[in-house]
N, C-alpha and C positions, 0 to 999 in steps of 0.2 A: 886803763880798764874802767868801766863803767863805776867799780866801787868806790871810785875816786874820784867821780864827777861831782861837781856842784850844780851842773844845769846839763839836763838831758833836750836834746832837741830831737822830737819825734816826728817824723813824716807822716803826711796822712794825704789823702787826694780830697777835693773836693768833693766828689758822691759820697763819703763817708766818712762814719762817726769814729772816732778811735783810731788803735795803732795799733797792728798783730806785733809789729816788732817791739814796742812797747808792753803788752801784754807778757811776750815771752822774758822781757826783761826783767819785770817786776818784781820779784825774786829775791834779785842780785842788787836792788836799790840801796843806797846807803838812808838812814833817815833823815827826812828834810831835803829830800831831794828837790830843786825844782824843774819843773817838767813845763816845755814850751813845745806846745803841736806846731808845727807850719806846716803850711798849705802848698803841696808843689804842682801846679800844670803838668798837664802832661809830657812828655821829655819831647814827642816828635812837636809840640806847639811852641817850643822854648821862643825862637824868634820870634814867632808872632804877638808873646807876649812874656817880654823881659823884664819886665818892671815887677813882675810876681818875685820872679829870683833875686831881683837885685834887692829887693824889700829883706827880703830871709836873710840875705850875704848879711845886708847894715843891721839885723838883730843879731845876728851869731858875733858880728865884729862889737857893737856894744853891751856883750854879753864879755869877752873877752876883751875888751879893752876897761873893765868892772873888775879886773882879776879873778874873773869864774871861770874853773876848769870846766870846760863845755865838752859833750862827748854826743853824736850823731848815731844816732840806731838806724841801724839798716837788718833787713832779711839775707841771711845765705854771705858771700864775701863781698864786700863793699866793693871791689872795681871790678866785678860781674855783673853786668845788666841793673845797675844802682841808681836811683839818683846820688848819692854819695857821690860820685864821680862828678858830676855836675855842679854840686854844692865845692868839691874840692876845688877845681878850675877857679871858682870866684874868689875863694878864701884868699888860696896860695897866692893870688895876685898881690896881697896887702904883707904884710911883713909879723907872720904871723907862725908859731911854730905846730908843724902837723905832724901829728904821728895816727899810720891807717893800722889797722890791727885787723890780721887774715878772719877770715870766717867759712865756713862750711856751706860750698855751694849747694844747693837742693838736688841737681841730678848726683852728686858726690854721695850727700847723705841717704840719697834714697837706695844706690846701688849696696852701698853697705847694710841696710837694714831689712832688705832682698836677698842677699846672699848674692849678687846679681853682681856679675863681671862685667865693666862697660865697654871698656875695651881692652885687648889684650893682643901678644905678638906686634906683627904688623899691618893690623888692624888700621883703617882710618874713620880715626873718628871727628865727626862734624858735630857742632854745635850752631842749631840753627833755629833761629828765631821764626815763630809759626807766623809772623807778620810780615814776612818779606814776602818780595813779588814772587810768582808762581813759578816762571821762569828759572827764578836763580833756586827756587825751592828744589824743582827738577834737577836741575843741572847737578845740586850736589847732593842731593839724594842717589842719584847715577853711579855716584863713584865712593860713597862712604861705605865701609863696611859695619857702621855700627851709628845710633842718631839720640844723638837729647833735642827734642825740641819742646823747645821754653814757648810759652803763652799763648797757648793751645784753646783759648778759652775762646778766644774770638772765630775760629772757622774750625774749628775741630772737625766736622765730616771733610773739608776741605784734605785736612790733613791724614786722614786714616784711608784715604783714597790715592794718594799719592803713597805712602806705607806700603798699600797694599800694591801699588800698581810695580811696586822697585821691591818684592818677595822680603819686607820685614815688617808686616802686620801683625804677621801669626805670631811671633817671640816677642810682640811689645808688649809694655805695660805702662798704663798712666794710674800717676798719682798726685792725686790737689790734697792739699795742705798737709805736706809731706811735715812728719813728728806730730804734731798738733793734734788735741784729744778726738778732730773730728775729719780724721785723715782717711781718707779714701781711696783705696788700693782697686785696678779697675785690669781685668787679665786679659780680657776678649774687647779689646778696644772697639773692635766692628759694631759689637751688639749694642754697647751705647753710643753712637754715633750721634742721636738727636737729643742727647741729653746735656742740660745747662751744665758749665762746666765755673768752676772758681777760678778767680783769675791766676790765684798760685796752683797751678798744674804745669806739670811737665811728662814728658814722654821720654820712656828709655825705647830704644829697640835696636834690634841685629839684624843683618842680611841672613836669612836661612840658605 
């Protein structure tokens, strides 16, 4: 658990200053904590530029090889759309002991705090990422009876056209920085269609 860390390592991207998951952690800090931001590339650029991650891997390794219990924040569950997952693959290579500790995914938390059933019976539900090709977008919007789609932030009109064209615009709802003081609950997705969106958004919705 986090209250037992000696060194927290926070993710941050390069466009930006600070860490939300850092922010919601703060809280729960032990005193004296120390806190290391790293910088991680974007996940689909990882090949093109490895030496970003492999730098982060040699500080977490002599972070931990210092006898510091070292502990990784991520947003929602770590091997959900994480880098966590990515930083794990490097670690575990070295001989090193990991323990991951579940966490509450965003479309989970948001259904709960909705009242909002995600899915139920024998329902299928898809979870699909608003960045894949158009194609496989279709295909399995075609056949789900129910949709989270995560990272909405980049084609949103793209995506609220597709909804609508497979009859589950009208029951969706999108919400960016779901818990968080400055969370924004969005019921008639159509009508904002051309509006900036935060990159933590996600989309519930149902086949009507």
């Amino acid at each position: 658990a986090i209250e037992a860390a000696d060194v927290l390592i926070a993710p941050k991207t390069e466009k930006k200053d600070g860490s939300v998951a850092l922010n919601i952690a703060r809280p729960y800090l032990k005193e004296g904590v120390e806190i290391v931001y790293q910088v991680f590339p974007m996940v689909k650029d990882f090949a093109k530029n490895p030496e970003a991650w492999e730098e982060n891997k040699a500080e977490i390794l002599a972070l931990l090889d210092a006898g510091k219990n070292v502990a990784f924040l991520t947003l929602g569950d770590p091997m959900f759309y994480s880098t966590y997952i990515y930083v794990f693959r490097l670690v575990e290579q070295e001989d090193v002991e990991i323990v991951t500790i579940p966490g509450v995914p965003a479309f989970a938390a948001i259904g709960s705090r909705l009242n909002r059933p995600i899915v139920e019976g024998d329902d299928i539900l898809a979870i699909i990422p608003a960045t894949a090709d158009r194609a496989q977008l279709e295909k399995i919007m075609a056949v789900a009876g129910s949709a989270v789609v995560m990272k909405v932030y980049r084609n949103y009109p793209e995506i609220v056209d597709l909804l609508a064209k497979n009859n589950m615009a009208e029951d969706a709802v999108l919400v960016s920085r779901a818990g968080l003081d400055d969370e924004k609950i969005v019921r008639d997705i159509g009508a904002h269609r051309d509006a900036p969106l935060n990159y933590l958004s996600t989309i519930l919705a149902r086949r009507n």
